[in-house]
MDAnalysis code that builds the backbone (N, CA, C; Angstrom):
import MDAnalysis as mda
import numpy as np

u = mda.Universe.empty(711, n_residues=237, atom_resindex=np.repeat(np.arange(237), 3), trajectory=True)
u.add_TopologyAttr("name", ["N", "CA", "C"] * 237)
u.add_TopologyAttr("resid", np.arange(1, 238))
u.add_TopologyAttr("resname", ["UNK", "UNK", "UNK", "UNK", "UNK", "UNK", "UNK", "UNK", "UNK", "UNK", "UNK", "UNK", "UNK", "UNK", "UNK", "UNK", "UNK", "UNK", "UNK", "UNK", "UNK", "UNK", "UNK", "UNK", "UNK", "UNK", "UNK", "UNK", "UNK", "UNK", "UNK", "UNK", "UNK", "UNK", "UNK", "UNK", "UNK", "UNK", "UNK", "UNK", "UNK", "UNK", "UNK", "UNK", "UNK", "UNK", "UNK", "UNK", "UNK", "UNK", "UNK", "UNK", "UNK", "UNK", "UNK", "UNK", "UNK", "UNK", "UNK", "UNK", "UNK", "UNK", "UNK", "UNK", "UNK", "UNK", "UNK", "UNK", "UNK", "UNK", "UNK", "UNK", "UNK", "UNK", "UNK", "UNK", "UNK", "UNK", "UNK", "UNK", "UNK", "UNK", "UNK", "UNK", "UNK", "UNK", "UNK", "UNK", "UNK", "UNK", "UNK", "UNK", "UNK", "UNK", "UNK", "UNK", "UNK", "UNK", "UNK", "UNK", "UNK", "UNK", "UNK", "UNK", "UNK", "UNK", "UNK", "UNK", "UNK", "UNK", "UNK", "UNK", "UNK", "UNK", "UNK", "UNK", "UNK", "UNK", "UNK", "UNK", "UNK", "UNK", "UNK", "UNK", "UNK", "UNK", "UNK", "UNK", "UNK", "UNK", "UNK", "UNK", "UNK", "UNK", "UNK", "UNK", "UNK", "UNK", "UNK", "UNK", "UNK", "UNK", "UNK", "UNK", "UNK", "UNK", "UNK", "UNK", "UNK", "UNK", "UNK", "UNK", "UNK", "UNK", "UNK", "UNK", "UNK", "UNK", "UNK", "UNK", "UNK", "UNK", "UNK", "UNK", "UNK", "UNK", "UNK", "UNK", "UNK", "UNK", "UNK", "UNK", "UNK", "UNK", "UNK", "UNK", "UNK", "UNK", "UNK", "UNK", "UNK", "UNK", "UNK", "UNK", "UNK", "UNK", "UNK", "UNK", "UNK", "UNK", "UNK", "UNK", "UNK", "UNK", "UNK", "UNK", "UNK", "UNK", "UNK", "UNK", "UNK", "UNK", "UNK", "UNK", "UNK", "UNK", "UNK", "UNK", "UNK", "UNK", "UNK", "UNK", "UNK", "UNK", "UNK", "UNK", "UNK", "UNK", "UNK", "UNK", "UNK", "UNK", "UNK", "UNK", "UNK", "UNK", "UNK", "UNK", "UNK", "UNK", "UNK", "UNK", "UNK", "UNK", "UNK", "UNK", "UNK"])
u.atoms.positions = np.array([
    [99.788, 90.143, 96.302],
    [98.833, 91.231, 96.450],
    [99.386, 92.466, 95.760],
    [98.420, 93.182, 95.384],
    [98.980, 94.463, 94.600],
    [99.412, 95.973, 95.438],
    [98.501, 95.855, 96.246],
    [98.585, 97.136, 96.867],
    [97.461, 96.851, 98.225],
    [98.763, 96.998, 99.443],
    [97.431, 96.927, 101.092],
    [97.942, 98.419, 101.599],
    [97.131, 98.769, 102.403],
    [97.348, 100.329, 103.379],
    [96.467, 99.496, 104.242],
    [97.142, 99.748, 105.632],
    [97.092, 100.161, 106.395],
    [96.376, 101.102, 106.912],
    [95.113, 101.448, 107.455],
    [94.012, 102.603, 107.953],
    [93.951, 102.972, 108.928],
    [93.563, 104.212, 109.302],
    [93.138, 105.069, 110.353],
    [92.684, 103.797, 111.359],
    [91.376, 103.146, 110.953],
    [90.115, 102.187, 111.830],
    [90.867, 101.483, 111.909],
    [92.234, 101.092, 111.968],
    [92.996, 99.592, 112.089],
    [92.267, 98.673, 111.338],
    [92.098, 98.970, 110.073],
    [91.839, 97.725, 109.154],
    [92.763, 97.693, 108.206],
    [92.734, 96.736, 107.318],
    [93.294, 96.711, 106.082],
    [92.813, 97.043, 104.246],
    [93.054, 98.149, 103.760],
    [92.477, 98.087, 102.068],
    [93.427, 97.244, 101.388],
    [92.822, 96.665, 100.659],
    [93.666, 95.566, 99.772],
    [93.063, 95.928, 97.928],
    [93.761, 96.334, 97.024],
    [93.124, 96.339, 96.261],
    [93.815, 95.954, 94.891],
    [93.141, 95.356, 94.059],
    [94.334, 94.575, 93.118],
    [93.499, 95.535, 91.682],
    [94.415, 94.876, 90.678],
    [94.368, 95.882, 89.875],
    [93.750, 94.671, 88.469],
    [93.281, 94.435, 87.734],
    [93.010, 93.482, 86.705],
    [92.632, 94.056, 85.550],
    [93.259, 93.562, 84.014],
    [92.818, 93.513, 82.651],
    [91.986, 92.749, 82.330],
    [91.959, 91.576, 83.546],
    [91.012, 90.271, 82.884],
    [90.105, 90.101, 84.148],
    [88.660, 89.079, 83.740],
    [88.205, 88.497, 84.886],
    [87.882, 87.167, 84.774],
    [88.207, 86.546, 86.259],
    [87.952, 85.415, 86.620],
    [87.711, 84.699, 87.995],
    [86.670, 83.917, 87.784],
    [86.593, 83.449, 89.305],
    [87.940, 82.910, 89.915],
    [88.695, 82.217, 89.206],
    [90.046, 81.823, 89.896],
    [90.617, 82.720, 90.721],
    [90.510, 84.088, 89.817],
    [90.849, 85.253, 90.585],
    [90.742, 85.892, 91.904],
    [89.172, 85.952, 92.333],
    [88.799, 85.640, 93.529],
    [89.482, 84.929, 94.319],
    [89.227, 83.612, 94.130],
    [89.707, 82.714, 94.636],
    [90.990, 83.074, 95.520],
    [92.011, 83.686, 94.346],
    [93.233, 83.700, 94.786],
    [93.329, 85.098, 95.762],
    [92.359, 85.966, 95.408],
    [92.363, 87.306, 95.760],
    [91.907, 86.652, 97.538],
    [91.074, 85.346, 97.480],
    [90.676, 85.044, 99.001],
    [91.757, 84.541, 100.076],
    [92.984, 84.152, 99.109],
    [94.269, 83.157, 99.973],
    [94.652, 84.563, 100.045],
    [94.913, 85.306, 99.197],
    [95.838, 86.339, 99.642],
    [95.419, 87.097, 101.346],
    [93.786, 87.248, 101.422],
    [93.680, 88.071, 102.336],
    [92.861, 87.488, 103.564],
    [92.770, 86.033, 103.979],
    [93.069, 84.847, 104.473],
    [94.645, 84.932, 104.981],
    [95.560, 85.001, 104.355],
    [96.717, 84.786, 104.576],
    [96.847, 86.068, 105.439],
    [96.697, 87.265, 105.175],
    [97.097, 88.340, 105.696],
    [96.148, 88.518, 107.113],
    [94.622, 87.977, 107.611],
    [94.198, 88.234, 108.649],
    [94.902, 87.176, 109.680],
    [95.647, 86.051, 109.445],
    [95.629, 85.090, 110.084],
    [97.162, 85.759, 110.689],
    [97.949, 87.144, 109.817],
    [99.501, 87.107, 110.232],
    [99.293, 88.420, 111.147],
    [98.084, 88.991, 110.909],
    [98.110, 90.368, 111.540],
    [96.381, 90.439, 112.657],
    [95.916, 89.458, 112.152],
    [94.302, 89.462, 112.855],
    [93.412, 90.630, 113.200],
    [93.671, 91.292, 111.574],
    [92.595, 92.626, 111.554],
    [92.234, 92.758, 110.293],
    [90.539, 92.951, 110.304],
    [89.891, 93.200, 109.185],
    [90.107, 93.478, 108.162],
    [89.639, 93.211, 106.408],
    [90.477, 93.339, 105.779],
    [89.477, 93.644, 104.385],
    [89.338, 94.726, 103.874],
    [88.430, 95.354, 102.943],
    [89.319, 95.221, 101.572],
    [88.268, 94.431, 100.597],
    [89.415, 94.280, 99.294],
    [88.119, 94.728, 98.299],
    [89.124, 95.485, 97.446],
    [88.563, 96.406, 96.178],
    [89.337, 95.830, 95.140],
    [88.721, 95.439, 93.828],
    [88.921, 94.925, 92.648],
    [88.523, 95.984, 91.536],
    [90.011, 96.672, 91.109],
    [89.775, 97.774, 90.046],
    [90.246, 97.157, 88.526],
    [88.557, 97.211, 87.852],
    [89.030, 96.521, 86.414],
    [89.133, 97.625, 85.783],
    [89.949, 97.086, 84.564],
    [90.435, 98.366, 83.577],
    [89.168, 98.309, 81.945],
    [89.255, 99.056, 81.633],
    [88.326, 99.430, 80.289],
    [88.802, 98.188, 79.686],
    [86.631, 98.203, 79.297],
    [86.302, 96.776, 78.662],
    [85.896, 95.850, 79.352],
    [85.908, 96.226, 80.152],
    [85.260, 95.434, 81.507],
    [84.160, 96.212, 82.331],
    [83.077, 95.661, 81.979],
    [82.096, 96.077, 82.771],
    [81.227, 95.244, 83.969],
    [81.542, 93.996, 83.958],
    [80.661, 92.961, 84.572],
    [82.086, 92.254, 85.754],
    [81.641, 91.600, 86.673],
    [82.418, 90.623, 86.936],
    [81.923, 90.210, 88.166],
    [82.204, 89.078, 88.596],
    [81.701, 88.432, 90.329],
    [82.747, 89.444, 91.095],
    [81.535, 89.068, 92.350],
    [82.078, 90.331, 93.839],
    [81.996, 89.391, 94.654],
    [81.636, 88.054, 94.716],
    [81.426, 86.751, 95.687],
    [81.630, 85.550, 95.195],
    [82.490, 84.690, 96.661],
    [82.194, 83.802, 96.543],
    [80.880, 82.597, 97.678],
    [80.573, 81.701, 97.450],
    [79.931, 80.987, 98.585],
    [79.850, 79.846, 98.626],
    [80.588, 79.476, 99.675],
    [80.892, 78.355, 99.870],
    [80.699, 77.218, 101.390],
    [79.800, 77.589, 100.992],
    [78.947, 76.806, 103.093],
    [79.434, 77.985, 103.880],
    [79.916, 77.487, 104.502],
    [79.913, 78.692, 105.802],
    [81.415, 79.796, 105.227],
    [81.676, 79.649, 104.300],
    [82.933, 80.317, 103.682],
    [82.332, 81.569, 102.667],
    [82.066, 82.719, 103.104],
    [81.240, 83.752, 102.046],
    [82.803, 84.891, 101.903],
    [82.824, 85.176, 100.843],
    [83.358, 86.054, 100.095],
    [83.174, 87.395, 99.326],
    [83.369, 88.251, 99.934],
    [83.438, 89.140, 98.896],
    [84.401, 90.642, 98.717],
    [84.468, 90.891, 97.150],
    [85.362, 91.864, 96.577],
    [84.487, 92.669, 96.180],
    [84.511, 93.882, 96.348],
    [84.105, 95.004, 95.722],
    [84.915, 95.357, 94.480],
    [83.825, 95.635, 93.369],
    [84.365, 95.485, 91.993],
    [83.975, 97.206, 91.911],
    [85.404, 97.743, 91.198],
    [85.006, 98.997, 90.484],
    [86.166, 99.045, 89.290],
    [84.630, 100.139, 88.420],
    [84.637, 99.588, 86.454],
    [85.505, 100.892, 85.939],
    [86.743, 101.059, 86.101],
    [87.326, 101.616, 85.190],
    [86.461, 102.205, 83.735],
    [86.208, 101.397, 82.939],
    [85.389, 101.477, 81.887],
    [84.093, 102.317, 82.264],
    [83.688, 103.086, 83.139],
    [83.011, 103.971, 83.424],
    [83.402, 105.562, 83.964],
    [84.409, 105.565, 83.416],
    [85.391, 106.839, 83.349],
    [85.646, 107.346, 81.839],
    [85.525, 108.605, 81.413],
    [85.864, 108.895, 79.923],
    [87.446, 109.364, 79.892],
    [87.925, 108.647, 79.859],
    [89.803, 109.007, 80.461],
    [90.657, 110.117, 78.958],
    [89.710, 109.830, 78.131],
    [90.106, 111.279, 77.005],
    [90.089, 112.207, 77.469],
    [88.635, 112.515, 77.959],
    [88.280, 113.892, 78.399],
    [89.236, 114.389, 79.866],
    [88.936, 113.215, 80.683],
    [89.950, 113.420, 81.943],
    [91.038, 113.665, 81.717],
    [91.848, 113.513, 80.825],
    [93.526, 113.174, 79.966],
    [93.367, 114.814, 79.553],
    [92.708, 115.011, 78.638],
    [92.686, 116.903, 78.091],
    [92.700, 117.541, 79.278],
    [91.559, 117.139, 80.192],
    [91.441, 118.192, 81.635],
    [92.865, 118.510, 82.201],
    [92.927, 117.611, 82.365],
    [94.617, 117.087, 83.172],
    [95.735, 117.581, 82.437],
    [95.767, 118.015, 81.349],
    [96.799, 118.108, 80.769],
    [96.867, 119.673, 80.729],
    [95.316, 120.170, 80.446],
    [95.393, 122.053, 80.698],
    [95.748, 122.049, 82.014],
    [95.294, 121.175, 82.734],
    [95.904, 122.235, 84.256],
    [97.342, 121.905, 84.234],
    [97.729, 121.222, 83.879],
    [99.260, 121.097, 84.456],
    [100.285, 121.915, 83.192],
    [100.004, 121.869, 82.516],
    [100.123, 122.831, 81.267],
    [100.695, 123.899, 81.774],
    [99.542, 124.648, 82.199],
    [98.924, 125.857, 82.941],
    [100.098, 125.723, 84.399],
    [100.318, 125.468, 84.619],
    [101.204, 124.687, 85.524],
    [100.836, 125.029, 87.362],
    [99.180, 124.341, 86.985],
    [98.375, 124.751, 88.524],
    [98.559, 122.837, 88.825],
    [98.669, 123.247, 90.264],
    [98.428, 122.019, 91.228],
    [97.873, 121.124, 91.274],
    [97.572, 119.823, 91.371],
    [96.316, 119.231, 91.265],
    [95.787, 119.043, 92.398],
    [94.813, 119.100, 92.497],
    [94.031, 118.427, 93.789],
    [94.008, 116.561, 94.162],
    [93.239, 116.340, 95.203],
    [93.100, 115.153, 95.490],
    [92.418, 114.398, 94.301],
    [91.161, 114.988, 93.913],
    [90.381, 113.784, 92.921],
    [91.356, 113.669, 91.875],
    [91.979, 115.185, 90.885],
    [92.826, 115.087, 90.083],
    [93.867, 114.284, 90.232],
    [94.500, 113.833, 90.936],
    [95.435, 112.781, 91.635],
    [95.165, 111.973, 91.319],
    [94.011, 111.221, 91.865],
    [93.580, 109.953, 91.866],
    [93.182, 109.586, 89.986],
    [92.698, 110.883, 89.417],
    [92.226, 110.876, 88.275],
    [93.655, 110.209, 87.802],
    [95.278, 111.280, 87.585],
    [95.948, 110.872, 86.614],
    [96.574, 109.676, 87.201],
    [96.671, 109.242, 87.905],
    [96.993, 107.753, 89.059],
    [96.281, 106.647, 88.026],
    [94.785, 106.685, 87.590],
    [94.125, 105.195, 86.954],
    [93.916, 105.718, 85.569],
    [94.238, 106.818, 84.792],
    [93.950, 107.290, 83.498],
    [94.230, 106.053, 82.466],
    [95.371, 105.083, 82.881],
    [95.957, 103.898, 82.266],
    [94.839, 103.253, 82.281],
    [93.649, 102.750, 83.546],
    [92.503, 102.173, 82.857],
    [91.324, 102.259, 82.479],
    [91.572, 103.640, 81.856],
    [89.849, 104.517, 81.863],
    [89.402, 103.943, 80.612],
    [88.400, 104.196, 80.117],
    [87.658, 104.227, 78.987],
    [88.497, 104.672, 77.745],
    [89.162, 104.384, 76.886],
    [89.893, 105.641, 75.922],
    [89.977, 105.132, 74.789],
    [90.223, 105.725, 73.678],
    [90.660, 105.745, 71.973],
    [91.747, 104.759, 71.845],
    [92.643, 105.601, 72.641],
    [93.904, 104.758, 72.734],
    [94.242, 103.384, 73.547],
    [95.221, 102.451, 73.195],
    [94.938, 101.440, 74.029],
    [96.051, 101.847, 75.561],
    [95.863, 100.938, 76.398],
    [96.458, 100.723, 77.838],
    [97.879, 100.896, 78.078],
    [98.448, 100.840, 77.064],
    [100.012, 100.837, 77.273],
    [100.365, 101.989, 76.680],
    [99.996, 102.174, 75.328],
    [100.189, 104.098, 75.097],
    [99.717, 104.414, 76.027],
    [98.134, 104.686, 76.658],
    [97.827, 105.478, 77.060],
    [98.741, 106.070, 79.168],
    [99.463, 104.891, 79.212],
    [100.323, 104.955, 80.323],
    [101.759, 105.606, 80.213],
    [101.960, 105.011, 79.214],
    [103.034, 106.039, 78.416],
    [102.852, 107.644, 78.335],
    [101.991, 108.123, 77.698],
    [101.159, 109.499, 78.295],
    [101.345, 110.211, 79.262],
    [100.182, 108.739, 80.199],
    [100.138, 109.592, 81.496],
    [101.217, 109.993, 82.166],
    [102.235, 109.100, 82.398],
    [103.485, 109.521, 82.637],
    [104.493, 110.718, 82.189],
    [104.588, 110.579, 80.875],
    [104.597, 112.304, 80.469],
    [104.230, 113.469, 80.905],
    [102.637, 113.213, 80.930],
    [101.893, 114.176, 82.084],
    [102.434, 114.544, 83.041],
    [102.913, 113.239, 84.152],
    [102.905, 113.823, 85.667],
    [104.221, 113.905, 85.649],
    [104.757, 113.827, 84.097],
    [106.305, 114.367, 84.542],
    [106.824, 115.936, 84.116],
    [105.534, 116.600, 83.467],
    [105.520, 117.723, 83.443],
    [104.907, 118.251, 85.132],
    [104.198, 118.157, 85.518],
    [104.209, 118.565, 86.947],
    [104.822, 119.454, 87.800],
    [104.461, 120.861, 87.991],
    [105.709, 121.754, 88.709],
    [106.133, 121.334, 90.424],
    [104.710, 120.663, 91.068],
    [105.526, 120.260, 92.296],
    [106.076, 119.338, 92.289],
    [106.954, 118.992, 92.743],
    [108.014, 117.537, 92.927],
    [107.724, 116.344, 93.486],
    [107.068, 116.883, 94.797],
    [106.452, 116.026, 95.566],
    [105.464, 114.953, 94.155],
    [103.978, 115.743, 93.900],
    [103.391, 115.290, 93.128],
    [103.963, 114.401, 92.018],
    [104.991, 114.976, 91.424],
    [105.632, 114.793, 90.030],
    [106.183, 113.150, 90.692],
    [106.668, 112.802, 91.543],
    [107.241, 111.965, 91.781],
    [106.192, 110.643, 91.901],
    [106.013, 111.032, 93.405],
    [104.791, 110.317, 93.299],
    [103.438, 109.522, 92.752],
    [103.258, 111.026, 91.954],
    [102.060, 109.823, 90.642],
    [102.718, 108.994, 89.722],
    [104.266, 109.339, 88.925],
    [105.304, 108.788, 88.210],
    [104.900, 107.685, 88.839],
    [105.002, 107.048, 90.261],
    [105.453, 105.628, 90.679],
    [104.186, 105.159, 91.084],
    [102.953, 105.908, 91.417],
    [101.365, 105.119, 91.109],
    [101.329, 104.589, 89.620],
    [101.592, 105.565, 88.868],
    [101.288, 105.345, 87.446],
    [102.121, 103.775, 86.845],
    [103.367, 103.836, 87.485],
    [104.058, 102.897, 87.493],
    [103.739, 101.777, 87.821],
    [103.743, 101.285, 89.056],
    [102.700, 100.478, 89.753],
    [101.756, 99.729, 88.795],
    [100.816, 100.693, 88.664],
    [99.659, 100.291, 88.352],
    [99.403, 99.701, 86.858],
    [100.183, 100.267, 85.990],
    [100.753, 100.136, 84.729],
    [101.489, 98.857, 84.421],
    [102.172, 98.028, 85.388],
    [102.849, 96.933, 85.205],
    [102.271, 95.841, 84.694],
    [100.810, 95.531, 85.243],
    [100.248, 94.379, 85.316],
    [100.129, 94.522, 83.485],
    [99.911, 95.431, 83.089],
    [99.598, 95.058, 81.411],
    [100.605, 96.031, 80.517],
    [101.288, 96.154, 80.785],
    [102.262, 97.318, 79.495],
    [103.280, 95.878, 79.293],
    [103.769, 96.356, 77.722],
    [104.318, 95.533, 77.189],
    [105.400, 95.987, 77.099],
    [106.358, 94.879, 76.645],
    [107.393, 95.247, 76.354],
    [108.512, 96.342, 75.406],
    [107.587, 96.821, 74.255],
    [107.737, 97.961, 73.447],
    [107.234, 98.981, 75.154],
    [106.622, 99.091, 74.874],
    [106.258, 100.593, 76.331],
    [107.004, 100.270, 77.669],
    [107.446, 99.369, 77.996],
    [108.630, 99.322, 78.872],
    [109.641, 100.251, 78.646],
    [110.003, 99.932, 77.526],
    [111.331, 100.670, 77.037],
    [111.009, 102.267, 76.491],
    [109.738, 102.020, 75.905],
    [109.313, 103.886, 75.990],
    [109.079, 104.340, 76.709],
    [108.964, 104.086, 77.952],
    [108.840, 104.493, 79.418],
    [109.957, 104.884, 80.190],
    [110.710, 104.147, 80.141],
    [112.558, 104.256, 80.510],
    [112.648, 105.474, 79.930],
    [112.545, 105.891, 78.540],
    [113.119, 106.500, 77.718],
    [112.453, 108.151, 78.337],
    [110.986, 108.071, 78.721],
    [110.632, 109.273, 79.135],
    [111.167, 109.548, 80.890],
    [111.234, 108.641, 81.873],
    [111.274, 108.711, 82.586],
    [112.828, 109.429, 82.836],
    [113.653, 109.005, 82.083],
    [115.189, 109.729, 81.806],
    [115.217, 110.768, 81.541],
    [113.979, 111.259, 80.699],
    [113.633, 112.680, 80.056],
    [113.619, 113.439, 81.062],
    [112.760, 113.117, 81.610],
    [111.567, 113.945, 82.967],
    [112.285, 113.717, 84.392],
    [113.793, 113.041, 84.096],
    [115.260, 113.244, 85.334],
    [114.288, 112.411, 86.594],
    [113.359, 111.375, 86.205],
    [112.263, 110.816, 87.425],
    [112.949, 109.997, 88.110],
    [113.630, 109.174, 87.415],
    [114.678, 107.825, 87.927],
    [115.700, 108.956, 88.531],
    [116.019, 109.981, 88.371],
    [117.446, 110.342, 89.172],
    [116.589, 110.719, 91.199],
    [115.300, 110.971, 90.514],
    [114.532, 111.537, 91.816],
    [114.262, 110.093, 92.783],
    [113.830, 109.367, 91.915],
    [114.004, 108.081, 92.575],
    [115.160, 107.517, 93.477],
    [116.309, 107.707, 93.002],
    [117.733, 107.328, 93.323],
    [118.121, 108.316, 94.728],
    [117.468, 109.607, 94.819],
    [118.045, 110.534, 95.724],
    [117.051, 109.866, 97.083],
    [115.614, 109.653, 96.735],
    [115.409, 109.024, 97.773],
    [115.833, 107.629, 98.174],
    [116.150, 107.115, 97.507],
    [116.986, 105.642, 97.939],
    [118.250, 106.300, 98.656],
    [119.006, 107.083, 98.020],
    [119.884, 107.463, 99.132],
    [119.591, 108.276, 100.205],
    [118.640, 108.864, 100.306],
    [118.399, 109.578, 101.604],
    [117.785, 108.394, 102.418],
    [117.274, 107.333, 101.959],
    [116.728, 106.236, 102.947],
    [117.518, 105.708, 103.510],
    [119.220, 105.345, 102.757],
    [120.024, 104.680, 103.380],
    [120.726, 105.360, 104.264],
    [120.628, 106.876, 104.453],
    [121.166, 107.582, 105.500],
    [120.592, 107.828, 106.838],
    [118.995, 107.715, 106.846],
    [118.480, 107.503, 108.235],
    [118.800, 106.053, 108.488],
    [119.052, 105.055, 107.329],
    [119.273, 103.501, 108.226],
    [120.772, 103.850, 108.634],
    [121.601, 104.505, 108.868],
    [122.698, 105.036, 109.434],
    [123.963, 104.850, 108.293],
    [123.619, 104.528, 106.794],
    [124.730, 104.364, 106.134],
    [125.497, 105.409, 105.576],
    [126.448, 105.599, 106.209],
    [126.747, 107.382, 105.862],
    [128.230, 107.067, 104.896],
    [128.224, 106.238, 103.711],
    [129.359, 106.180, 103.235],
    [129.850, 107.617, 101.977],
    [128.991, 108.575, 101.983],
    [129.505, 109.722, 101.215],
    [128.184, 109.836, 99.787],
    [127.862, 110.610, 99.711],
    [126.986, 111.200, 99.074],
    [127.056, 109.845, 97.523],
    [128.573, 110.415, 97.071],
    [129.064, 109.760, 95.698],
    [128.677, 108.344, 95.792],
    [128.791, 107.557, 96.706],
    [128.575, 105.967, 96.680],
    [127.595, 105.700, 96.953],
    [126.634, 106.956, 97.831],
    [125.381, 106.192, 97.823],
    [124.491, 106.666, 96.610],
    [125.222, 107.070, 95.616],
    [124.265, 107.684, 94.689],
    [124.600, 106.905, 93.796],
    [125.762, 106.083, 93.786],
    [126.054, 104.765, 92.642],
    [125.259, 103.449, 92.910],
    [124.729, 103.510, 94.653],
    [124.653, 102.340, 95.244],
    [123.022, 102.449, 94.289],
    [122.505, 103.950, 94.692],
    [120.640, 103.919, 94.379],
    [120.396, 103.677, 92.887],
    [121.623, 104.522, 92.060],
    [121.506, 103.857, 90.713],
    [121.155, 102.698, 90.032],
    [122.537, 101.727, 90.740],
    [122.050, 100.272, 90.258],
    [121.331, 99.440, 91.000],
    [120.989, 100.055, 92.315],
    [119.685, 99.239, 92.588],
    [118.281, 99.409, 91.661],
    [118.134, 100.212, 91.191],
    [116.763, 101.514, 90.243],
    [117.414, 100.093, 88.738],
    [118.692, 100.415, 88.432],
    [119.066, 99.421, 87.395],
    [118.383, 98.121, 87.710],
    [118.935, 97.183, 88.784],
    [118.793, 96.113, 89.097],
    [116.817, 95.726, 88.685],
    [116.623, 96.681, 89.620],
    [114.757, 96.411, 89.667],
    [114.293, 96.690, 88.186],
    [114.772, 97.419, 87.654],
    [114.021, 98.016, 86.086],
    [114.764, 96.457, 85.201],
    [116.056, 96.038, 85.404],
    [116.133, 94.537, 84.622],
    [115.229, 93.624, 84.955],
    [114.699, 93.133, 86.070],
    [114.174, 92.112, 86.988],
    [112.529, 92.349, 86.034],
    [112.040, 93.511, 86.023],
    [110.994, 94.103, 85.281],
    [111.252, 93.650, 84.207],
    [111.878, 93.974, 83.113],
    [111.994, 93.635, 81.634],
    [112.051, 92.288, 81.180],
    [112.749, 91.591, 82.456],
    [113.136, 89.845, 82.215],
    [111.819, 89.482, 82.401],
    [110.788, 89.940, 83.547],
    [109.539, 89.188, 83.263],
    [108.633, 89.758, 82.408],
    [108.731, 90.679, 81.318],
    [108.154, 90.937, 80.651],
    [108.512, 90.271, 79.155],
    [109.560, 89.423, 79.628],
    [110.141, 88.721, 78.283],
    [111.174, 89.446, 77.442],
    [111.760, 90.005, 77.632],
    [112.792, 90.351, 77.201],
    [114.670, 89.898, 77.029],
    [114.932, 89.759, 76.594],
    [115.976, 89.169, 76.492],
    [117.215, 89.244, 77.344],
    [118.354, 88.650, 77.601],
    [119.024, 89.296, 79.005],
    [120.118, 90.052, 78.028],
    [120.143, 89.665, 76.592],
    [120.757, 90.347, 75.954],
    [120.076, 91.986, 75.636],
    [119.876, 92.048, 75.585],
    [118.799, 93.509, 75.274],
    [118.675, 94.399, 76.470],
    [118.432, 93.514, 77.803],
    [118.279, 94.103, 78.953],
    [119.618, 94.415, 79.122],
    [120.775, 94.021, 78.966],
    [122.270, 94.202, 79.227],
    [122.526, 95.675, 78.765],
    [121.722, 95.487, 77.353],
    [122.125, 96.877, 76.955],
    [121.684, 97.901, 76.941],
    [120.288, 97.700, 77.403],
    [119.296, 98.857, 77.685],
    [120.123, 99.954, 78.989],
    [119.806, 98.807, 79.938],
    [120.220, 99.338, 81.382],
    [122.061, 99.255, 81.711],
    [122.920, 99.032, 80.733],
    [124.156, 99.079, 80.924],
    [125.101, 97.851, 82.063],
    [124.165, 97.257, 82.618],
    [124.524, 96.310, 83.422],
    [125.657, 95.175, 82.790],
    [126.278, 94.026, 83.518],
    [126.606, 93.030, 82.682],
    [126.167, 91.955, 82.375],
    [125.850, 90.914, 81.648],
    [125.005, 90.319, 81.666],
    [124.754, 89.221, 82.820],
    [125.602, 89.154, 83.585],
    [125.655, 87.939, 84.347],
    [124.600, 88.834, 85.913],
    [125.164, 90.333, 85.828],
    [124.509, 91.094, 86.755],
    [122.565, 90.577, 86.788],
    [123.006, 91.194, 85.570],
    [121.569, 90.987, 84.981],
    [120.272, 89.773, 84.935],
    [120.927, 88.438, 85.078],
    [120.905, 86.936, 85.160],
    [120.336, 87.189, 86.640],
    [121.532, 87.583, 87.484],
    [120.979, 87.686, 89.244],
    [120.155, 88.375, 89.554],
    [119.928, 89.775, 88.781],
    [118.987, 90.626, 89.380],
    [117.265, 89.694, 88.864],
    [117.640, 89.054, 87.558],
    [116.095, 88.495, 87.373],
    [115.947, 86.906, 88.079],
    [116.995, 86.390, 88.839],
    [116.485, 85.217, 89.827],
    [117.118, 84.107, 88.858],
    [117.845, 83.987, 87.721],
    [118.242, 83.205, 87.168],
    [119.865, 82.471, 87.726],
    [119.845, 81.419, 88.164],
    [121.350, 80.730, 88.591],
    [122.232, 80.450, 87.482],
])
């Protein structure tokens, strides 16, 4: 599953993210949330967000007494240029964004645009790494992230790293990994837990690149790891 919350009404949003469509998809989108009422036994609302170029797709399935359905919403009915300029004077300007603006630079990766899906995530990220609040700045960085995985390639992997180092995002990342390990009571000294959040941030960003096809040679040297590190962090014996 891509993304569940947890709600106010004690239900569940489930909402996956797709470049492509297919009934299989469904299908699988139905085990996933099947699986999840049977472990928690509460309602379970699933939203299917396609990205530009996609305008059509099934919201059901039916199958005798087995009915299905996903709520489909069309990316490709967003002008994500124009939203992208908007977004970029205000933060420019270096005013706040609001909630919709949020949500705006959060899916800009699958709006309608000139540019294709993997630049245009590349971008957005730039964007919210200009950002004067932190909170924000952080946060959309790792929606944008998220959401960006299912289709960025391997060239924009690595141009992504490259901005995210820029914009000091991965070091912001790392401080909350260590402040997490200090409410779980690990109080081994500022210095080690800031080596520990490093190469965990390392570990996950190799594990990423290996399934994007990348080499374990390349990944060795991108992220500084060794290669055998590197082997374990992507599940290889």
């Amino acid at each position: 599953m891509d993304f569940v919350f947890y709600l106010a009404d004690d239900s569940y949003l489930h909402l996956e993210f797709q470049s492509t469509k297919s009934p299989e998809d469904l299908k699988r989108f139905l085990e996933y949330d099947v699986a999840l009422c049977r472990k928690n036994d509460k309602p379970v609302h699933t939203y299917v967000v396609y990205g530009s170029g996609i305008t059509d797709a099934i919201e059901s399935l039916h199958y005798g007494s087995i009915e299905y359905f996903a709520k489909a919403i069309y990316m490709d009915r967003y002008d994500g240029d124009k939203i992208f300029a908007d977004l970029a004077t205000k933060i420019h300007s270096g005013a706040k964004l609001n909630e919709l603006d949020q949500m705006h630079l959060a899916f800009l990766p699958l709006m309608k645009s000139v540019q294709v899906k993997s630049e245009r995530a590349v971008e957005a990220i730039e964007l919210a790494g200009g950002l004067s609040d932190e909170r924000q700045r952080t946060f959309l960085t790792g929606c944008l992230i998220a959401i960006s995985d299912n289709f960025i390639d391997q060239e924009y992997v690595q141009r992504t790293l490259e901005v995210l180092s820029m914009s000091k995002i991965l070091r912001e990342f790392e401080e909350q990994a260590i402040n997490k390990g200090r409410q779980e009571g690990r109080q081994e000294g500022r210095q080690e837990g800031l080596q520990e959040g490093r190469v965990e941030t390392l570990r996950l960003t190799a594990r990423k690149l290996y399934l994007k096809g990348m080499s374990i040679e390349d990944i060795a040297e991108i992220t500084g790891l060794p290669k055998e590190e590197v082997r374990q962090s992507a599940g290889i014996n």
